[in-house]
N, C-alpha and C positions, 0 to 999 in steps of 0.2 A: 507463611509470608507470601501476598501474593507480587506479583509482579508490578502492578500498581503504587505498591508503597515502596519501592526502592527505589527512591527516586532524588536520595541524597548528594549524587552525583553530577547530576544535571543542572545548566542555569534555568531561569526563566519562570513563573508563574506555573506553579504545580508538575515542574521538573522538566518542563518542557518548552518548547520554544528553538531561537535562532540565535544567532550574533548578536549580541548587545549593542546598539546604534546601528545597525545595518538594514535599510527598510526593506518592506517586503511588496512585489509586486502582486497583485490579486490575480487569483484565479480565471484565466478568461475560456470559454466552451469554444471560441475557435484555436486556441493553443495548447489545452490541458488534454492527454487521456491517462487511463488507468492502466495501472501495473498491478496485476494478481501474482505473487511469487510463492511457486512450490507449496503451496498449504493441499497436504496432503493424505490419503489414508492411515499409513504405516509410521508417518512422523508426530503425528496428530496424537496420538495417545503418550509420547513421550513431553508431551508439555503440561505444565499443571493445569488441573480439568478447568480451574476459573478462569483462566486465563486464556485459555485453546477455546471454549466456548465465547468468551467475549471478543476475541477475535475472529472468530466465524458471524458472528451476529453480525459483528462492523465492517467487514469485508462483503457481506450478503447487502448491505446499504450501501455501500460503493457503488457495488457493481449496480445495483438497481437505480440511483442516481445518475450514474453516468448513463445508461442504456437510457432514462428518460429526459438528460440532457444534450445528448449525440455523440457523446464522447466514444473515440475509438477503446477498447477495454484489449490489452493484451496478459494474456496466460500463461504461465510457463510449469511445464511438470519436471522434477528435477530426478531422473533415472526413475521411471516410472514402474521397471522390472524390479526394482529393491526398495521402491519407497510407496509403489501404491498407486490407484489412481487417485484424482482431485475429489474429497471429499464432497457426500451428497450432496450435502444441502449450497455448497459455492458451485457445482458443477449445475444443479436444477437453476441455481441463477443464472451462471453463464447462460445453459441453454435457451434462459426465457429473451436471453439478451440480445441485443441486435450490433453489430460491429464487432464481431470478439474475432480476436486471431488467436491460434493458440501454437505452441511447439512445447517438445519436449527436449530435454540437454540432458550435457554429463558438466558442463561448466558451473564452478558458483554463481559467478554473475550472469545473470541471465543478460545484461547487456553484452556479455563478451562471446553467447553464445553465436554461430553466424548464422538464425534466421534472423535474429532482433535486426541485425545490421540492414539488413535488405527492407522489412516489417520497419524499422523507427523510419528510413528515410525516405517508402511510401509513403506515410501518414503526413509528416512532415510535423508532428510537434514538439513543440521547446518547453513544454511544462509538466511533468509527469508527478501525478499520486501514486503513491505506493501500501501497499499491503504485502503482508505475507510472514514466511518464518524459512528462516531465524534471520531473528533480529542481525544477530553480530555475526552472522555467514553469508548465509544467499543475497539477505536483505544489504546489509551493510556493503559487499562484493560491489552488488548491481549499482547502489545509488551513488558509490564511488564513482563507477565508470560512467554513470548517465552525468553527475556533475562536472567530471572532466573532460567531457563535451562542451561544457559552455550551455545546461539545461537545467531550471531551474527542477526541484525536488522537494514536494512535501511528502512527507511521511508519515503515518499515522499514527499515530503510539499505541491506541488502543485497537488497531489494528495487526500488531506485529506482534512476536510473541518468539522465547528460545525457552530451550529446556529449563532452566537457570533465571530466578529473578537478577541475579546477577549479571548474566550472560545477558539478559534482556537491557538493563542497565546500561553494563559499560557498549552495548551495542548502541544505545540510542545516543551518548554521548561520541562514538566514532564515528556517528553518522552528523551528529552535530558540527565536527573539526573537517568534516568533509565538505560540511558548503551545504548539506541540507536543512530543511523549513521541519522541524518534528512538533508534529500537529496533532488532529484528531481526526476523527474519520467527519464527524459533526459538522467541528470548526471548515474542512474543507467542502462538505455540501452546500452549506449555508455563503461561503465565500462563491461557487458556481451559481449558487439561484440570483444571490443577486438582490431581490427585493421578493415582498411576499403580494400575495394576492393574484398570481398567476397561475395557468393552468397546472404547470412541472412543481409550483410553491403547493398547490394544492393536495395531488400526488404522491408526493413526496410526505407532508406532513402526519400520512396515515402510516408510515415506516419510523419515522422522525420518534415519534411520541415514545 
């Protein structure tokens, strides 16, 4: 059972989605940046392989979408002496990337860590994508505390991932009752481009496919 198909739990169009009647403001490049959460070496093999790989694919298009829309990208490694560093293949992206901040904590939520605090109210944005694992720990923690700021939050589904289709599950649903947008990684590229036939539309489309 992969994580995908447990998706009984959730409202919305393929288990996913927001609030029923509740509209959704759209993605905008001067308010939106990226959240990379904890996806890491040592955590990384404790998730089911289909699921740990499709969240690395789709966290690798984040991050490369945001770097080629201007989006600030923030990184968080969660005790890095017992959990690993930041996996290749998101780390080679980070690196290729331009605005990343990154720290490392001992906190779940990486919003309650205090560099975020310092880091969010530089940047100054109100609209945060998010990636990372686990879904129903670090992930669920953070987008708690970022919504209880009064900031909007989408989430990726097929960017998150926990040990547990289950724990993936009922995470996406806590993050649902939390006030956040659970999305795709896709659905929120495509809401930043905006329209196609531009340079970033064109760039982009060669990851997309």
């Amino acid at each position: 059972m992969t994580q995908r198909r447990a998706t009984g739990a959730l409202g919305g169009v393929g288990g996913v989605g927001g609030v029923a009647g509740v509209s959704i403001e759209g993605l905008s490049r001067s308010r939106a940046a990226l959240l990379v959460i904890d996806i890491q070496d040592r955590l990384l093999p404790a998730m089911p392989v289909d699921d740990a790989a499709r969240m690395v694919r789709n966290a690798v298009l984040l991050i490369q979408a945001a770097d080629q829309l201007g989006l600030p990208i923030v990184a968080s490694q969660q005790y890095p002496r017992g959990l690993g560093p930041t996996v290749a293949a998101i780390e080679a992206a980070l690196a290729a990337a331009r605005l990343v901040y990154r720290f490392d904590k001992l906190e779940f939520s990486t919003a309650a860590a205090p560099p975020f605090a310092a880091l969010a109210g530089a940047l100054g944005r109100d609209q945060w994508v998010v990636c990372g694992m686990e879904t129903h720990v670090c992930v669920y923690q953070t987008v708690r505390d970022l919504v209880a700021r009064g900031w909007a939050v989408h989430v990726c589904a097929d960017a998150v991932c926990s040990r547990t289709p289950l724990n993936w599950e009922l995470g996406l649903g806590l993050l649902q009752r939390a006030g956040a947008i659970v999305s795709s990684a896709e659905a929120c590229v495509f809401d930043l481009l905006g329209l196609a036939g531009t340079e970033e539309f064109r760039a982009l489309a060669k990851v997309l496919k």
